[in-house]
Structures are given as structure tokens and as C-alpha cells.
N, C-alpha and C positions, 0 to 999 in steps of 0.2 A: 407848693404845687410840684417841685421839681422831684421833694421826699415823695411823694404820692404816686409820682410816675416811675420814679425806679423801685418803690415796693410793688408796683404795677409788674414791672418789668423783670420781676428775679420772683414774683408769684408761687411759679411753680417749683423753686428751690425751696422755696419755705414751706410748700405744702399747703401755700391759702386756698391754690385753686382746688386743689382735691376738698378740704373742710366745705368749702364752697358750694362743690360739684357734691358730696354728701347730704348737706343741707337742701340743696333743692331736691334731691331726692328724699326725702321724710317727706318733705312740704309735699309733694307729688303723692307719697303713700297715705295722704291724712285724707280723711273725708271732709268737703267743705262744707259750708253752713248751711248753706242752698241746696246740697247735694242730694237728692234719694238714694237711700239704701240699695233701690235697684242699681241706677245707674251708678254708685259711686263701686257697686261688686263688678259692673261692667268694665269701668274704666281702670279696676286691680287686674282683670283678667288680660286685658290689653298690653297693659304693664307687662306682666308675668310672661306675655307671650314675645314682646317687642325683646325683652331683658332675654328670653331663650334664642332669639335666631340672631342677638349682636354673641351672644356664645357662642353658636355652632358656627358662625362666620367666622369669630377671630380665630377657632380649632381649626378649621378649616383654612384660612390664611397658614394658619402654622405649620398642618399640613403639607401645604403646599411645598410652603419655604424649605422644610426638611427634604421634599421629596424633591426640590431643585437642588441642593446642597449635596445628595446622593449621584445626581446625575454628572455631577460633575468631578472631571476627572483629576485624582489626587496627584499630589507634587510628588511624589517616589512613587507612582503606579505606569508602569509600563504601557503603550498605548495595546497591547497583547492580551495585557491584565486589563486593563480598563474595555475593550470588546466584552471580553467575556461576564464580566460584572455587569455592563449594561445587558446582554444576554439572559443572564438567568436573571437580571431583574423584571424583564419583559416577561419569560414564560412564568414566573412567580405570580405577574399582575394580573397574567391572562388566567393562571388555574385559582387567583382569589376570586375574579370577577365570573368566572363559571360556573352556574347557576345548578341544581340537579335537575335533569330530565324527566318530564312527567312520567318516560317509559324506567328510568333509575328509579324514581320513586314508586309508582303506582304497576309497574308494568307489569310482563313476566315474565321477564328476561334474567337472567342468571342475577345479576347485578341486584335486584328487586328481590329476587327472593333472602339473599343474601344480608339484604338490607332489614327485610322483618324479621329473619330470624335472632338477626342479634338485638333488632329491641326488643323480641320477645323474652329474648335469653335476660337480655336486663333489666326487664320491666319482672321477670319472677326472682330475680335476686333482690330488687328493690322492695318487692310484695310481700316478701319473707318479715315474719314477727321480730327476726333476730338482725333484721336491718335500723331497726328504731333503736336498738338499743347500742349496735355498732355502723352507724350511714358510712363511716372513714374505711372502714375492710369492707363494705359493702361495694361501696365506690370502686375500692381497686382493685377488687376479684371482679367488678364488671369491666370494667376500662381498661386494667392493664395484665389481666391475665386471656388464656385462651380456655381455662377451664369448661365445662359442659355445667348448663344451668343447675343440674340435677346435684353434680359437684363443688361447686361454689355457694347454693345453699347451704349443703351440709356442711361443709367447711363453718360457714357463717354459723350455723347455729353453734354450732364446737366452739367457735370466739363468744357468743353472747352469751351461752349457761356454763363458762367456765370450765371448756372440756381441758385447758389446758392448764387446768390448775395441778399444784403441787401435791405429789404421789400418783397421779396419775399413767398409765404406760404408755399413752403419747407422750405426755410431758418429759419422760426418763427417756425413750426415744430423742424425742427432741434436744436435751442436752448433748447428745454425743454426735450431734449433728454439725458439722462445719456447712454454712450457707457460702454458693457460690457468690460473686460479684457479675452480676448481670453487667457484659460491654465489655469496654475497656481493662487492661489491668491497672489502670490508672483512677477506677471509677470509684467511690464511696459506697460504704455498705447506708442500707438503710439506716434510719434512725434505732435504738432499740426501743420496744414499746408501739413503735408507728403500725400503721396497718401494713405495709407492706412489708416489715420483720414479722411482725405476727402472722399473716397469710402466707413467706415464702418458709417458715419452719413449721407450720404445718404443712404444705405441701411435701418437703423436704421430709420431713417423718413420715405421710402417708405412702411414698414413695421406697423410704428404706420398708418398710413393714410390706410392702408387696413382693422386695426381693431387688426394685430398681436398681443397676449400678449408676446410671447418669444422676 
């Protein structure tokens, strides 16, 4: 009796309660004998939904936890430093939690117009044939350049039919091209090969070929 209670009692060092807590869960996932088909898909769905919100509750516990563990002020952080950190953690909260305005979105206020033209701009770079076959230079001649739609197509096509293949007089262009490092002088050139080597040495070529000195 006495062995029974102390494997009772160190349970969860050994891992029976979990094997345990596993087991009844199968049992729980199995159709019973009695069950209908109906109800036995009714009572997986219950499951399935019970098993999603004990998740978003422990994320959300943990959440929390972190976002208390922030608020609080560090052992070598000056009460100076520590103002100002809870500061910008405030207007950071306040510009996550704000929402776009029906007049930002729909209006026709500067801001709206603004706003359709660059999905337009990116919704014709994405529509381009020579996106399917490059989506990674398409991506970042939409997102991280300020190119004109009309631009950034062409470009793209020039990456998809291989305008920068060997012998080419972009390509020999492009060799004698030193790429800046966008930032810092501490910052990383791109990858070679990535879309955003491949996109700034064409640019960087069509630019000496217009006469450009920047």
C-alpha cells in the first residue's frame, strides 16, 4: 500500500500521469459502440474546438507573462531609462491597436489615394507573366523599392527571359558595377543570386547606361 502511494506521489516524475493523461485522450478520440456517426463527428468537433481555445489561452497566459516581465524595470536600468522605455512601449501599443480609418482606406483624402495607388502599382507587378516565374524579385521590386509600376515590370521581365544572361550589354555593364550598401556602413551586402542582388544590379546598370552618377 505504502509502494502504491509513493509511486502515486513522484507520478508525475516518472511520466505516468502524462502516459495517463495521453491514454484518456485516444479513449476520448475513439468512437464508442453506441455512438452515431453523427454524433460521434459532433462530439470530434467539440474536441477540436475545446483543444483550440485551452491553446489560445495558454498563448495568451504567456503573452501576458512576457508583456509583465517588460514592464518591469531592470536591475542596471536607470529610473530615466526605464520612463522612457515604458513610453515608447505605450505609443508602440497605441499605433499596433490603431485600426485604418474608413476615410484612410475608402476616402479621398490624400492618404486613400495613396493607399490605391500602390496596390495598384503592386497588384500590376504581381499580374506581370514574369512574376510566376520570379514571385522573390517580384516581391521586392514591389515592397522594397520605390520604382514606377511601368519600371519594375520591365525590370522583371529582364530577371524572367534571362535578359541578364552572359554576353549580354547589360550583363557587361553590370560587371563593372560596384553596388552600394544601402544604411549603415556596417550593413551586409545582399545575398548573391537573391532578388534583391539581382534587382539592385539591374537597377545599378540601367542607371549608369542613362548617364546616372549616384
Amino acid at each position: 500500500m505504502a509502494k502504491k502511494s509513493l509511486t502515486a506521489s513522484f507520478a508525475h516524475l516518472l511520466g505516468i500521469g502524462r502516459v495517463v493523461a495521453e491514454d484518456q485522450t485516444d479513449d476520448e478520440k475513439k468512437q464508442g459502440a453506441d455512438e452515431s456517426d453523427e454524433d460521434y463527428a459532433k462530439r470530434m468537433k467539440k474536441l477540436e474546438e475545446d483543444d483550440q481555445k485551452k491553446s489560445a489561452k495558454a498563448k495568451a497566459d504567456d503573452d501576458s507573462q512576457d508583456d509583465d516581465d517588460e514592464k518591469k524595470q531592470r536591475p542596471d536600468e536607470s529610473d530615466e531609462d526605464y520612463a522612457k522605455r515604458m513610453k515608447k512601449m505605450e505609443e508602440e501599443g497605441d499605433d499596433a491597436e490603431a485600426d485604418d480609418t474608413d476615410e484612410e482606406m475608402k476616402g479621398k483624402g490624400t492618404a486613400a489615394a495613396a493607399r490605391s495607388r500602390e496596390r495598384a502599382r503592386c497588384s500590376a507587378i504581381f499580374a506581370s507573366s514574369a512574376a510566376a516565374a520570379r514571385p522573390d524579385v517580384a516581391a521586392h521590386l514591389a515592397f522594397n523599392t520605390t520604382m514606377s509600376r511601368k519600371e519594375a515590370v520591365g525590370l522583371l521581365n529582364s530577371v524572367a527571359a534571362g535578359g541578364a544572361s552572359k554576353g549580354s550589354a547589360l550583363a557587361s555593364r553590370m560587371t563593372s558595377i560596384k553596388l552600394p550598401i544601402v544604411g549603415s556602413d556596417n550593413a551586409s551586402a545582399p545575398a548573391a543570386g537573391s532578388a534583391a542582388s539581382i534587382a539592385q544590379q539591374i537597377i545599378a546598370a540601367a542607371a549608369k547606361a542613362r548617364g546616372d552618377s549616384k
